[in-house]
N, C-alpha and C positions, 0 to 999 in steps of 0.2 A: 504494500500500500504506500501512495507515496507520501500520507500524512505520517511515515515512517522512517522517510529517506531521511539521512543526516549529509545537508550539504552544507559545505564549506564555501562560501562566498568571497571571490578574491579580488580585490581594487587595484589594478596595476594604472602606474602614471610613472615616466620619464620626465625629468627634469628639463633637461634640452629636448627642443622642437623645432625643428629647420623651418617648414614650412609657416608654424605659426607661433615665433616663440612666446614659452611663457602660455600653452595654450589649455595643460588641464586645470589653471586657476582662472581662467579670466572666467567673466562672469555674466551669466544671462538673465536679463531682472532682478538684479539683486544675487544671485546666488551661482556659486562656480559650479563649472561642469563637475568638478569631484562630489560637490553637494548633491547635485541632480543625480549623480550614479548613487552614492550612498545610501541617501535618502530613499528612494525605493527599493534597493535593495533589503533597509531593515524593514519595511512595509511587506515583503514577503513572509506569506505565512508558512514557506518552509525553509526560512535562514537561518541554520543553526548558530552561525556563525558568522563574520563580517570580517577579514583582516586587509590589512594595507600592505605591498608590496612597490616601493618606488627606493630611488635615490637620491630623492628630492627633501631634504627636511621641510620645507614649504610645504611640498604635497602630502608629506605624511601627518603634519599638524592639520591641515584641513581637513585629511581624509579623518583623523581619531574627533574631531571636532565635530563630525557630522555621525558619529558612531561607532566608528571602525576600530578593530583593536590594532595595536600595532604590535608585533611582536619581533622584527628583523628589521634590518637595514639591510637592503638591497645590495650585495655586491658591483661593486665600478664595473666589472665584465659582462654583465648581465643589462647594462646601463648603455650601451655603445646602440650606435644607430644597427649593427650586423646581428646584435643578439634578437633571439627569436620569442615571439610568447609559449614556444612548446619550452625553452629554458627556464623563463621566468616561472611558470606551473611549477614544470620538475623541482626546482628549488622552493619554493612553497611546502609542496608536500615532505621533501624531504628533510625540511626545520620540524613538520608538524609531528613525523613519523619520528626525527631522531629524541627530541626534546619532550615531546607530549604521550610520545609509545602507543599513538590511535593513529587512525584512518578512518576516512568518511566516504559514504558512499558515495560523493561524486563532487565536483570542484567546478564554480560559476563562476567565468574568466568574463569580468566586468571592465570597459577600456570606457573611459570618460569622454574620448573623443564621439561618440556617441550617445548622449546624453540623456534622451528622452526615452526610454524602455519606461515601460512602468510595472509595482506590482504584479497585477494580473499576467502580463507577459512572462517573467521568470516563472509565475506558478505554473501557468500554461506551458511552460519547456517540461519542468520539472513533471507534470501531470501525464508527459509525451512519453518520458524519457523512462519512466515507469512504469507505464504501460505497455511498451513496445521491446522492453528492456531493451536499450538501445545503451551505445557506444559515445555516443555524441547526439546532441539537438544545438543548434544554431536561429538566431535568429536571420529573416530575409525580407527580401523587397521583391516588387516587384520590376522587370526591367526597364527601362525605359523606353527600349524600341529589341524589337524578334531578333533574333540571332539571326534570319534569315538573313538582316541588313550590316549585318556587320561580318567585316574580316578587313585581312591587310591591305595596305597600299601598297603597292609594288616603289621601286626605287623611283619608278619613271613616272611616275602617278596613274600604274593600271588597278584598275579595282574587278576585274574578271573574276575571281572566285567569287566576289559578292552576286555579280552579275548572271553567274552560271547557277546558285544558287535560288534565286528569284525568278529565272527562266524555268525551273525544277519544280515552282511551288504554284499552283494554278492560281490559290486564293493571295493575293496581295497587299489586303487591305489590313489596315493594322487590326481591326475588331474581328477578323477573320480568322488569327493567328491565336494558338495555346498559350496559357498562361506560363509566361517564363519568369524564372526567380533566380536570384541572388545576394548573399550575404552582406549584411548590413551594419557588421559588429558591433551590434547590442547588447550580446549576450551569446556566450560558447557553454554550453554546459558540457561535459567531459565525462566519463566513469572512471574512478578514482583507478580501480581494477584495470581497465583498459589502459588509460595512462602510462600506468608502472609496465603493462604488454609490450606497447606501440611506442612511447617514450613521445610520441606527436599527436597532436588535437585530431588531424586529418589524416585518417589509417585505416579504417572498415568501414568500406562503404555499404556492405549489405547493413549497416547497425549505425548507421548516421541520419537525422533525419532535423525538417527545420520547421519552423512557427513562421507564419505568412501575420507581418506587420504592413501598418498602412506609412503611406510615403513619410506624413508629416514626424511619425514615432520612429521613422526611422534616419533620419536627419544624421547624416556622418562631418563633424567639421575638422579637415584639415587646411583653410584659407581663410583671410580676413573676411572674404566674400561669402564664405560658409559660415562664416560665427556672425554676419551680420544679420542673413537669410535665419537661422534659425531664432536672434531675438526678435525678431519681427512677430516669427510667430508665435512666440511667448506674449511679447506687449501687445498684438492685438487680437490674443483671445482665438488665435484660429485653432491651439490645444489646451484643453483642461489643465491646469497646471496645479489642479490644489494638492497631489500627490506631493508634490516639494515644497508647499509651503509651510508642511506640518512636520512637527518633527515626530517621528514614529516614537 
């Protein structure tokens, strides 16, 4: 049952951010992206637990501010633009396994740059991930145009694959076309078990499976252009925001 599962809820944020420095404190109405992750996250009604993982003293005082325990300081190696989030997990688990001698049955790799998940969404992975017993739930978006229309440019600017593709496909029109999705990192949920197997987020695909979010909840900002677009939709009401106003 998964009002059973014990999951470990995990906040990672890097200090440096090329694209948008200074990016998981700045602040949308009032309240930084680490707020906005936290904060729903303790609103899940299956978080056992909440911990911070960064190399940011800045980020780790927000994140404990808003809930989160802190229990490590994130190694310099692990902190580098190359390091991966299947590293920063593995180190996670293996502070909680050396020092605490438990395991939880599964770990919710929470990234701030994506902001807006709420509650319900974590439940609903976790609700997925239990039932299907599954390996991995991710959340997703929808795409914004068919794969039918996308592939490479050639060097010379030929776009023929796209074009032999679309000559293959009778119906053209965009309402025509199946429902295509893609990852919106909102929220990775992992099996703790799996993890320790695979040592990678992304490893069995028969046992992977994702939660279909609507465009605005899935808001990803890596540019000033994206941190602008999403207060917009905060200040004007176009998402419910009371989930972050409260503190759980």
């Amino acid at each position: 049952m998964a009002d059973t599962a014990e999951i470990l809820f995990l906040l990672v944020g890097r200090g440096g951010s090329k694209g948008l420095p200074g990016k998981n404190l700045r602040e949308i109405g009032g309240l930084s992206l680490i707020g906005y992750k936290a904060r729903s996250a303790r609103q899940s009604r299956y978080c056992s637990r909440l911990i911070v993982s960064s190399d940011s003293p800045e980020i780790r005082s927000e994140a404990v501010r808003h809930g989160a325990e802190l229990l490590f300081e994130r190694p310099a190696e692990l902190a580098t633009d190359t390091a991966s989030s299947n590293d920063v997990v593995l180190h996670a688990m293996d502070w909680i396994e050396a020092h605490e001698k438990r395991r939880y049955d599964a770990i919710m790799l929470l990234e701030p740059s994506s902001p807006f998940a709420r509650p319900e969404h974590f439940d609903e992975a976790i609700d997925l991930f239990v039932a299907r017993n599954a390996s991995l739930v991710v959340g997703m978006r929808e795409t914004e145009v068919s794969s039918i229309f996308v592939g490479p440019l050639g060097q010379d600017g030929s776009i023929g694959s796209i074009v032999d593709k679309m000559l293959k496909t009778p119906a053209q029109r965009r309402q025509d076309q199946p429902l295509e999705v893609t990852m919106n990192g909102a929220l990775y949920l992992i099996g703790w078990d799996a993890m320790r197997k695979h040592r990678k987020v992304y490893a069995d695909p028969a046992a992977s499976y994702g939660i279909l979010m609507d465009r605005l909840h899935s808001i990803e900002i890596e540019t000033a252009a994206d941190l602008a677009y999403a207060s917009y939709v905060i200040e004007h009401g176009m998402l419910d925001a009371s989930p972050w106003r409260k503190q759980p």
